[in-house]
FIDRENLUM-140849 format. One record per residue (C-alpha): residue number from 1; x, y, z; residue in three letters; chain. Coordinates in nm, 3 decimals. Example, Ala and Ser with C-alpha at 12.3 -4.5 7.8 and 13.67 -1.06 7.14 Angstrom:
residues 2
(site 1 (1.230 -0.450 0.780) "ALA" "A")
(site 2 (1.367 -0.106 0.714) "SER" "A")
***
This chain:
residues 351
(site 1 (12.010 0.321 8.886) "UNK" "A")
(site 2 (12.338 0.274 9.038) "UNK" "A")
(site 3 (12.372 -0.037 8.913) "UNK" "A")
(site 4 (12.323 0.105 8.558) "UNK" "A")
(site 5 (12.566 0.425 8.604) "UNK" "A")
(site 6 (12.866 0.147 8.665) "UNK" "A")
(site 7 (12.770 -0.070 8.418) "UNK" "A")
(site 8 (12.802 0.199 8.167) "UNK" "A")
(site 9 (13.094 0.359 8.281) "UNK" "A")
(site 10 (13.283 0.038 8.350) "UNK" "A")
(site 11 (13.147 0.006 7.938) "UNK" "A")
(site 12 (13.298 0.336 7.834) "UNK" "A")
(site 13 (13.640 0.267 8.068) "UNK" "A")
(site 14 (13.696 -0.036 7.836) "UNK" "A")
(site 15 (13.634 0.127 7.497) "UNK" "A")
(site 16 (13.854 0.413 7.610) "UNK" "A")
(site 17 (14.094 0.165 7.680) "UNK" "A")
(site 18 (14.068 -0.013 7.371) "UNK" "A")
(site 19 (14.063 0.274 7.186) "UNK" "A")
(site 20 (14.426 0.410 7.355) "UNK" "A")
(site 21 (14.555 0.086 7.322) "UNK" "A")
(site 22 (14.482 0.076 6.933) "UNK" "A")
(site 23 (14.705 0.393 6.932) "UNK" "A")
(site 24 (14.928 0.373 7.152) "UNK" "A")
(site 25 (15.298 0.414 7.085) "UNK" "A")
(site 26 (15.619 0.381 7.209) "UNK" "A")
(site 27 (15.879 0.665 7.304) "UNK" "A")
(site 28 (16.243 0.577 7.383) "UNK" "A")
(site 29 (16.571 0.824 7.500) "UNK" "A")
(site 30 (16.912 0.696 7.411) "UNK" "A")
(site 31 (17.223 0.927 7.448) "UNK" "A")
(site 32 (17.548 0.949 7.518) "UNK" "A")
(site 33 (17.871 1.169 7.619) "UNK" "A")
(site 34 (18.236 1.185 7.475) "UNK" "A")
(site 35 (18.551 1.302 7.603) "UNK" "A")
(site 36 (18.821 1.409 7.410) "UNK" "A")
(site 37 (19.162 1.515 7.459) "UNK" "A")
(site 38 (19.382 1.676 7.151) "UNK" "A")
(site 39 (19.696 1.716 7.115) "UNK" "A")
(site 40 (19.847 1.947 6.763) "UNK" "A")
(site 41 (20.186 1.868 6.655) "UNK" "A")
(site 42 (20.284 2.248 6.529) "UNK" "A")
(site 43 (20.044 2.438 6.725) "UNK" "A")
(site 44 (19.912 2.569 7.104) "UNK" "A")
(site 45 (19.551 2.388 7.176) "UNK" "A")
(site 46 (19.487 2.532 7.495) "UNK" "A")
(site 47 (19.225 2.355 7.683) "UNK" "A")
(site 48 (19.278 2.040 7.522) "UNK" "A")
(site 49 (18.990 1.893 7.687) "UNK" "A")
(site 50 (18.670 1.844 7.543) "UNK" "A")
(site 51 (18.344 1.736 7.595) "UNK" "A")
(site 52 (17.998 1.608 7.359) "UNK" "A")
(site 53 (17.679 1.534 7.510) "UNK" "A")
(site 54 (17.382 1.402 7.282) "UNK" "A")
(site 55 (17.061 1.316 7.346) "UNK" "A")
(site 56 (16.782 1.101 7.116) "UNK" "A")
(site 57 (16.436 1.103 7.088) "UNK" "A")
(site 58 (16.241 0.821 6.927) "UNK" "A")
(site 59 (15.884 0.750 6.902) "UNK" "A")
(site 60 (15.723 0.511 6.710) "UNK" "A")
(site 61 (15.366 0.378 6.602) "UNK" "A")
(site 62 (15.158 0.157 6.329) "UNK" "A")
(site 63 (14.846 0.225 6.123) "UNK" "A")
(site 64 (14.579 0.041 6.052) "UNK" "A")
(site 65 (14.695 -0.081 5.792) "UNK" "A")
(site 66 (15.009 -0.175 5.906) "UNK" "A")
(site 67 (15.211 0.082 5.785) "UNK" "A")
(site 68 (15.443 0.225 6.090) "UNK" "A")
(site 69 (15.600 0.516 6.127) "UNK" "A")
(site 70 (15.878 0.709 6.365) "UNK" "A")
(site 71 (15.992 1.051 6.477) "UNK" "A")
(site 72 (16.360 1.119 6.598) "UNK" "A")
(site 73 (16.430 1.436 6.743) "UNK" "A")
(site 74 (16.781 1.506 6.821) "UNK" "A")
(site 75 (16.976 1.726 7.109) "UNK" "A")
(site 76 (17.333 1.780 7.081) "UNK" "A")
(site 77 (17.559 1.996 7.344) "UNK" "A")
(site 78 (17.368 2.143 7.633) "UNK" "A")
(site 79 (17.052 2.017 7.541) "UNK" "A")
(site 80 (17.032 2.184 7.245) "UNK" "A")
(site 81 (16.746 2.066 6.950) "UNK" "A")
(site 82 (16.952 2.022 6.633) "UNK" "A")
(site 83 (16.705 1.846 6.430) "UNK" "A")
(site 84 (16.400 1.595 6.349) "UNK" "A")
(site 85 (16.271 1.411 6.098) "UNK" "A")
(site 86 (15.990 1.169 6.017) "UNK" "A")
(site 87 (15.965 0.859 5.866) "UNK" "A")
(site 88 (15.680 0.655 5.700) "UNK" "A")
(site 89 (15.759 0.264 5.607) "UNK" "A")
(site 90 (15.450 0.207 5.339) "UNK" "A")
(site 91 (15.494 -0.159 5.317) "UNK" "A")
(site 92 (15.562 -0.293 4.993) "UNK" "A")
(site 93 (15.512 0.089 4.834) "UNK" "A")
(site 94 (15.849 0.212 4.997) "UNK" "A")
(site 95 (15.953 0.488 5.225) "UNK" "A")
(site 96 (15.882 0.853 5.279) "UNK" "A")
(site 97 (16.068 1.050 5.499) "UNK" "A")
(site 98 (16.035 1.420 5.629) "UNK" "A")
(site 99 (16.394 1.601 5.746) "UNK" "A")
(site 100 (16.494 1.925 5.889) "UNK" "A")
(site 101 (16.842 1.929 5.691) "UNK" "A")
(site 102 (17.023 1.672 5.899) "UNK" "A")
(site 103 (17.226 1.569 5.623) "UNK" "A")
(site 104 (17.083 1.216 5.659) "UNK" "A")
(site 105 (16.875 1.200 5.308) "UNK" "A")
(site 106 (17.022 1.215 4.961) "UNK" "A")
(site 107 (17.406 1.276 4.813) "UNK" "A")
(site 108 (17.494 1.421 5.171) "UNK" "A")
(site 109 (17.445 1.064 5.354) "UNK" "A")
(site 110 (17.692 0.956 5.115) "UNK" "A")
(site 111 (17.965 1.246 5.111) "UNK" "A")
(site 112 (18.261 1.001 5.300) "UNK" "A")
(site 113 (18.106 0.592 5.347) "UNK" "A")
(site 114 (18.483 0.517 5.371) "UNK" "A")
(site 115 (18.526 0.238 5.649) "UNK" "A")
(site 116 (18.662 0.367 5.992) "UNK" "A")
(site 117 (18.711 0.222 6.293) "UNK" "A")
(site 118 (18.588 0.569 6.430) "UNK" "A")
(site 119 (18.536 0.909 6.252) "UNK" "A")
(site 120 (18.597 1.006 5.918) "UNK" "A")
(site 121 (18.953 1.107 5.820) "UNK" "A")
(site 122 (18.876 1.516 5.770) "UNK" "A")
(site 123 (18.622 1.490 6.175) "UNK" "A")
(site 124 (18.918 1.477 6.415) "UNK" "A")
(site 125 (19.027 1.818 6.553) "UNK" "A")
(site 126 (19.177 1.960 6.224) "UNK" "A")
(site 127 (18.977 2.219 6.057) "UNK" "A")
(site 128 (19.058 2.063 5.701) "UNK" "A")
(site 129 (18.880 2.269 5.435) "UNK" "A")
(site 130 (18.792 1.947 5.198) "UNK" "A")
(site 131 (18.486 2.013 5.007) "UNK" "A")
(site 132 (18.204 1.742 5.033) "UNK" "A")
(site 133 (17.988 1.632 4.816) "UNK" "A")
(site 134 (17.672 1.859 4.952) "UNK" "A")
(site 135 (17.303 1.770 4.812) "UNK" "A")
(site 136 (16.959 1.860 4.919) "UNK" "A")
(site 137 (16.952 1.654 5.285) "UNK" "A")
(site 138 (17.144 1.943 5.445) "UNK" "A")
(site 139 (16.836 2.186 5.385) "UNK" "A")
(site 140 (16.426 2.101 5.515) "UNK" "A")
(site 141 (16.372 1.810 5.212) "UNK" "A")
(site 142 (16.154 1.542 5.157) "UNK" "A")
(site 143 (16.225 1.211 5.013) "UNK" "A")
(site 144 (16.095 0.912 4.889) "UNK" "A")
(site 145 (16.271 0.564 4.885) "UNK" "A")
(site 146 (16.193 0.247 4.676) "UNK" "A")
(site 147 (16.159 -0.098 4.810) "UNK" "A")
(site 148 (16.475 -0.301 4.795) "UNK" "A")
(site 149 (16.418 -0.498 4.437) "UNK" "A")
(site 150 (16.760 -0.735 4.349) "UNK" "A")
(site 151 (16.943 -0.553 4.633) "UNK" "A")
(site 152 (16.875 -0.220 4.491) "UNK" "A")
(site 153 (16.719 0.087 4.610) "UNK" "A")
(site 154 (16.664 0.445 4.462) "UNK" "A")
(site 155 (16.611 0.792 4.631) "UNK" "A")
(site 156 (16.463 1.107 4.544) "UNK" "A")
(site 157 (16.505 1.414 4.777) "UNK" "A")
(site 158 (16.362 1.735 4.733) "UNK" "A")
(site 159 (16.429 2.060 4.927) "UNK" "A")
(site 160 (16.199 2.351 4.849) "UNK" "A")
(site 161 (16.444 2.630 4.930) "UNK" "A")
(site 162 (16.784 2.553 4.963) "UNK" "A")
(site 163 (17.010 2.702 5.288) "UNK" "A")
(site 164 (16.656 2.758 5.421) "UNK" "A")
(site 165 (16.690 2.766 5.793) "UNK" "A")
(site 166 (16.462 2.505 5.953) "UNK" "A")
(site 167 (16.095 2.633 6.056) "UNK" "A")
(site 168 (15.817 2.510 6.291) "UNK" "A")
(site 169 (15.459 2.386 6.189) "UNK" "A")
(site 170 (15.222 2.659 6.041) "UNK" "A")
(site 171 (15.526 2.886 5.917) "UNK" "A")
(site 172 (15.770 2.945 5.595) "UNK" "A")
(site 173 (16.114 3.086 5.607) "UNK" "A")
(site 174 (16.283 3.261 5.268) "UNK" "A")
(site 175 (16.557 3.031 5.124) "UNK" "A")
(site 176 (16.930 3.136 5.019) "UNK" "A")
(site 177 (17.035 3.435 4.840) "UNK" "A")
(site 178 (17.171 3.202 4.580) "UNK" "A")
(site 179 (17.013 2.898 4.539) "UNK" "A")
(site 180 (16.645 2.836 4.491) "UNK" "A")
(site 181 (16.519 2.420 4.511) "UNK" "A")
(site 182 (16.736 2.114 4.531) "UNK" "A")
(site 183 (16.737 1.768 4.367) "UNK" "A")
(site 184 (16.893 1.473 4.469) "UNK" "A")
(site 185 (16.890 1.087 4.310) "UNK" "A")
(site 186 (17.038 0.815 4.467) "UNK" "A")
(site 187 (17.125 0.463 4.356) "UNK" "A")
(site 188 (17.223 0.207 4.617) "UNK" "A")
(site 189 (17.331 -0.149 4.473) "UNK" "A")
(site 190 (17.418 -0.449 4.698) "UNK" "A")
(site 191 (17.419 -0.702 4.396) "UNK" "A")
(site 192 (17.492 -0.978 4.585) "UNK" "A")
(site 193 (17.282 -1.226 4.359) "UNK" "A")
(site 194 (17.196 -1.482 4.675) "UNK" "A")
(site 195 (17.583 -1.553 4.706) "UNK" "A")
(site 196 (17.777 -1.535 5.040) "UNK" "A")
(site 197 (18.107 -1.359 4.800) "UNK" "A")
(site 198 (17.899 -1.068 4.715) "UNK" "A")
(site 199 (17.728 -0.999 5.011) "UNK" "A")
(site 200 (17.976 -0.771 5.186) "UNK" "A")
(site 201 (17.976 -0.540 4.837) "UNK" "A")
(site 202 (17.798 -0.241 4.802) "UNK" "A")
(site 203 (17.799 0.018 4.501) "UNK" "A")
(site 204 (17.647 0.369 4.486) "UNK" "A")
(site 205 (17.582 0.698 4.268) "UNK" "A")
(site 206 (17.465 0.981 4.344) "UNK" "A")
(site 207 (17.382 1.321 4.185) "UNK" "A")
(site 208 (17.252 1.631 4.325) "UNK" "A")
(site 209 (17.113 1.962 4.147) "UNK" "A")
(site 210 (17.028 2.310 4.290) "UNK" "A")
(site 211 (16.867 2.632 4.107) "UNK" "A")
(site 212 (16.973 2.942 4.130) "UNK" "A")
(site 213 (16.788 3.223 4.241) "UNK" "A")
(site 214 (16.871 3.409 3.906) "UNK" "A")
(site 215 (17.106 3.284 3.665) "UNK" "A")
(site 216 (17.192 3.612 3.492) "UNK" "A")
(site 217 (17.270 3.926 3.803) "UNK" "A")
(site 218 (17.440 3.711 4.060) "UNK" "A")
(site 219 (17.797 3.556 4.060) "UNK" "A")
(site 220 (17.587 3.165 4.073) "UNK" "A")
(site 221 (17.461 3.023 3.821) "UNK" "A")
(site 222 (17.250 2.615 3.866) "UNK" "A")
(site 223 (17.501 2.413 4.107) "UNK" "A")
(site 224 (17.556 2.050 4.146) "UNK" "A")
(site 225 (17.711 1.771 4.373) "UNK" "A")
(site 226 (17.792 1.424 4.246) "UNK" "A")
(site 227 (17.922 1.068 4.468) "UNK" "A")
(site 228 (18.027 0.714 4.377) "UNK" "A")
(site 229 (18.189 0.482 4.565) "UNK" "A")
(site 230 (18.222 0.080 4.622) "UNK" "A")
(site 231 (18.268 -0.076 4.946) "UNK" "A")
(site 232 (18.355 -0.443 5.035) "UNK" "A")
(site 233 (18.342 -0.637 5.344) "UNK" "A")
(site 234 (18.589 -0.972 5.331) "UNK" "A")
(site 235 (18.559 -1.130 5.675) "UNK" "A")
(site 236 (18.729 -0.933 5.928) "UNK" "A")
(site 237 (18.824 -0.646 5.624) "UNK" "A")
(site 238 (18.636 -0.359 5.528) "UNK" "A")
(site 239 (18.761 -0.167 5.208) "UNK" "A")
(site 240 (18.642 0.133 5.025) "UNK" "A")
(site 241 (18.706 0.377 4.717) "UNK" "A")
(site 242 (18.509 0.641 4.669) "UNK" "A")
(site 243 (18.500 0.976 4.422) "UNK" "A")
(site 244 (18.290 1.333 4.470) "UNK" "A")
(site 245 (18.297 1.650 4.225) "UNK" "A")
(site 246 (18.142 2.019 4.339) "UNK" "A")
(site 247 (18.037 2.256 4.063) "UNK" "A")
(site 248 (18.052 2.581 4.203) "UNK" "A")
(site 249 (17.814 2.782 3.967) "UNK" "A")
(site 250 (18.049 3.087 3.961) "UNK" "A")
(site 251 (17.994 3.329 3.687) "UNK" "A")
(site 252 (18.352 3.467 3.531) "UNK" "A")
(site 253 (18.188 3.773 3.333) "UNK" "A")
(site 254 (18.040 3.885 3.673) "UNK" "A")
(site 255 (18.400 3.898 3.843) "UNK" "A")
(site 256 (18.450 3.614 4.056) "UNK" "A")
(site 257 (18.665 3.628 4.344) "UNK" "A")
(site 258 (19.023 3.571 4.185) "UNK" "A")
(site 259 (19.117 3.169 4.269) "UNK" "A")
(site 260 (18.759 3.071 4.277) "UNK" "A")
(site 261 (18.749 2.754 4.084) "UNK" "A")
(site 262 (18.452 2.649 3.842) "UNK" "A")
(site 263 (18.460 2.279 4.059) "UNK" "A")
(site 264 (18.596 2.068 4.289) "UNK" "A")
(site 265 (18.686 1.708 4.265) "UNK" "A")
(site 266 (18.781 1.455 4.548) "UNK" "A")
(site 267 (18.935 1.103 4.602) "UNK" "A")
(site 268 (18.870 0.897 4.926) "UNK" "A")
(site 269 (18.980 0.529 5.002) "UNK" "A")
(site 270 (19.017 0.274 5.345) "UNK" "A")
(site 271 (19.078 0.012 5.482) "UNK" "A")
(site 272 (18.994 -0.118 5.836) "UNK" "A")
(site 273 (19.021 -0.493 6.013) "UNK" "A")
(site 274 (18.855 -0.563 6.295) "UNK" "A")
(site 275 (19.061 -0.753 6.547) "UNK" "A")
(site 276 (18.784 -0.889 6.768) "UNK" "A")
(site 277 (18.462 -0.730 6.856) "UNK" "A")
(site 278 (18.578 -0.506 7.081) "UNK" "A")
(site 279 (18.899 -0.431 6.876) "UNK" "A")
(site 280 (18.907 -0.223 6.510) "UNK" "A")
(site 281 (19.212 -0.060 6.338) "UNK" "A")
(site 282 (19.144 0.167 6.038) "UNK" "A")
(site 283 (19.353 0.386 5.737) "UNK" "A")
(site 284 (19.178 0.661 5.573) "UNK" "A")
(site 285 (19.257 0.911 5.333) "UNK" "A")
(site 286 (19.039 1.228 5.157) "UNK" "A")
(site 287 (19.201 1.492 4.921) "UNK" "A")
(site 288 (19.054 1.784 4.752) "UNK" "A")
(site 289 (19.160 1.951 4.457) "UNK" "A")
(site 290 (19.005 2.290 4.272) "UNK" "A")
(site 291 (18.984 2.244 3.970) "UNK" "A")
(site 292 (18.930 2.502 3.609) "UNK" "A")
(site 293 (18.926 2.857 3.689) "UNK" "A")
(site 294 (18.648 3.068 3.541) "UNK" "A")
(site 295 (18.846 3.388 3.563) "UNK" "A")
(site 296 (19.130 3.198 3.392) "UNK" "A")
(site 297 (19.356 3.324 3.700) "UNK" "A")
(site 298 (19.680 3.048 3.735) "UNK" "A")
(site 299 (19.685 2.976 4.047) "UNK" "A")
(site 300 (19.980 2.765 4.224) "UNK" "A")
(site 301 (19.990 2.372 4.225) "UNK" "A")
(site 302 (20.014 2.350 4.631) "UNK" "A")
(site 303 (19.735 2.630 4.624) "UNK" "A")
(site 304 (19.490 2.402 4.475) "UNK" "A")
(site 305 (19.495 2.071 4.736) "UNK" "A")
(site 306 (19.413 1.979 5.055) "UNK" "A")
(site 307 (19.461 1.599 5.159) "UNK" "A")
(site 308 (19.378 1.429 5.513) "UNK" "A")
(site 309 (19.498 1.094 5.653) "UNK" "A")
(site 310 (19.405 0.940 5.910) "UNK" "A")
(site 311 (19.480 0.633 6.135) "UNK" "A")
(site 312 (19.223 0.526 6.396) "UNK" "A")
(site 313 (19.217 0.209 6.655) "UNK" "A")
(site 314 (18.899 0.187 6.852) "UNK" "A")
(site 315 (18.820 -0.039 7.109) "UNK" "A")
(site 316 (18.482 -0.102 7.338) "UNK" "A")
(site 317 (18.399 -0.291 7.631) "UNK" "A")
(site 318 (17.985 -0.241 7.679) "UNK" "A")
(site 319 (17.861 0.075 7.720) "UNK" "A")
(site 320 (18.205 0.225 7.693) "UNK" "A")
(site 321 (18.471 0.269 7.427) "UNK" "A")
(site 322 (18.800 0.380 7.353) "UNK" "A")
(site 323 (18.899 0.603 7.062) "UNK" "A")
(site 324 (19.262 0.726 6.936) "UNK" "A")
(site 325 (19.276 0.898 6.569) "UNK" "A")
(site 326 (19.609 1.031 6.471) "UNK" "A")
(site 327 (19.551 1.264 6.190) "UNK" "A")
(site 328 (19.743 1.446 5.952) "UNK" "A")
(site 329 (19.635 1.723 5.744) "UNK" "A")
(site 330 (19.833 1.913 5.398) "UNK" "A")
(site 331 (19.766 2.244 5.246) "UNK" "A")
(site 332 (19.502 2.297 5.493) "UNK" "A")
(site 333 (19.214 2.498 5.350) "UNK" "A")
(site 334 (19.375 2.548 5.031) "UNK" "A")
(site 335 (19.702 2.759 5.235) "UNK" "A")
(site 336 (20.046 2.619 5.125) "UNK" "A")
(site 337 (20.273 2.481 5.366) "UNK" "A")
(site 338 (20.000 2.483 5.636) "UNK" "A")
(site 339 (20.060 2.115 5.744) "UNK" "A")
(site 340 (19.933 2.030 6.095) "UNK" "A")
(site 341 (19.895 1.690 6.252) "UNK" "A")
(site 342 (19.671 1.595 6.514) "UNK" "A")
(site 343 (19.643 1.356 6.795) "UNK" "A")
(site 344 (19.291 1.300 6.985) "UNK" "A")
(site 345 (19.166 1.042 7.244) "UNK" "A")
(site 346 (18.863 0.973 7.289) "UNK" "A")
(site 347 (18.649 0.834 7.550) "UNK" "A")
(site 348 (18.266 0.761 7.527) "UNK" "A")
(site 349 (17.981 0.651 7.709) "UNK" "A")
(site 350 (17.621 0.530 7.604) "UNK" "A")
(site 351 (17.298 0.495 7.761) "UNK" "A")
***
């Protein structure tokens, strides 16, 4: 009888075993810290020191049928949860993906894909005021991906509520006051044709769409976002042009806000080279401009711009790198004559 009992449990041990083995996953934590020190040209900074830690969350798995999947939660500052998302490669049928907002789906991902050797011109220190192309990946969205066919891919991203904040399983949250769902479309195009010339080129559109709430007693009517740029990769050069517009949705009859613009258009372009490896130089440039004014208010030339520039050199060893950006910002949120240029270095850490 004893005999029997071990038997069978040894029997269920292994089919247990099996059985967690058949679904088992894998969970990973990456992370890292920055330092920063800024200094401003035309201004007091205070404590110029500063300090970013981050954390990442990844696990992953596989199906059956050999579909596999991932979660990433991530923790900025202070441990704090900033967002997850979920992502399903189908195979052959494409990709679906599940986001709390973090900008990583749709029109958003593509707001500035400018090469840097570090951050974007307008992310260093100076609180610019250039409007980005905004979509539905900054709100809870879904989206659905094609399979790469001739180097191109397509997106769709949907948000159910717009500005909705981000909610937990079994739950619903109320969207924005002025927008209602959002729409984005994507078109990704690396038509390098099986040659080694065009295989550094990459082209993209996209086009975003949000509802209002109701079109005819609020100051919004429908909004949209639009992005296209072209990127190239020559050796040791990276180079980039890249255009985004911002209708606003303000209504003129219902007494916008005077200086409120119907849109917004901007130009971005850059250039980096990279040394070595370890060594990357960049130029980068973003301008803003507002553009038609629904309550037909003139409003001055150096009232209507902002433009950042920004020169960045980079330079890692490992784990560890080394960041200066010397930035310089115009018109700064739309205020003439409020120039400021920044300096910040950076020094970071991964694990």
């Amino acid at each position: 009888m004893n005999k029997l009992t071990k038997v069978g449990c040894s029997a269920l041990c292994g089919s247990l075993a099996a059985i967690s083995a058949a679904n088992a996953g894998d969970m990973t934590v990456t992370g890292g810290v920055d330092m920063t020190w800024t200094s401003l040209e035309d201004g007091a900074t205070g404590n110029p020191m500063g300090i970013g830690s981050n954390l990442t969350f990844k696990g992953s798995g596989e199906l059956d049928n050999g579909w596999t999947f991932d979660l990433t939660v991530a923790n900025l500052n202070a441990n704090a949860y900033s967002s997850a998302h979920v992502n399903l490669v189908m195979g052959g049928l494409g990709e679906l993906n599940l986001n709390q907002g973090n900008s990583g789906n749709g029109v958003h991902a593509y707001d500035d894909k400018m090469p840097t050797a570090w951050e974007e011109s307008w992310g260093n220190s100076l609180s610019t005021g250039v409007k980005l192309a905004n979509g539905a990946g900054s709100s809870m969205n879904i989206s659905y991906t094609t399979p790469k066919i001739a180097g191109t891919t397509i997106e769709l991203v949907y948000a159910p509520a717009m500005g909705a904040a981000d909610i937990a399983d079994k739950s619903y949250s109320t969207g924005s006051i002025s927008k209602d769902a959002g729409y984005d479309a994507v078109i990704n195009i690396n038509p390098s044709l099986g040659t080694e010339i065009l295989s550094g080129l990459n082209i993209y559109v996209g086009a975003h769409y949000a509802e209002s709430t109701d079109n005819n007693t609020t100051l919004y009517q429908d909004t949209g976002s639009g992005v296209a740029g072209i990127t190239l990769d020559i050796g040791p050069v990276s180079l980039g042009y890249g255009k985004a517009g911002h209708v606003t949705g303000l209504k003129a009859d219902l007494g916008d806000t005077v200086g409120d613009p119907d849109y917004y258009k901007s130009s971005m372009y850059g250039v980096s080279f990279n040394v070595n490896d370890d060594l990357s130089l960049s130029y980068s440039y973003y301008d803003t401009r507002k553009e038609g004014f629904s309550n037909k208010t003139y409003v001055k030339e150096d009232l209507r711009y902002v433009e950042v520039e920004s020169m960045q050199v980079a330079y890692s060893m490992g784990g560890a790198s080394i960041r200066l950006a010397e930035t310089k910002g115009t018109n700064l949120h739309y205020n003439a004559g409020k120039n400021q240029n920044a300096t910040v270095l950076s020094v970071g850490l991964a694990f």
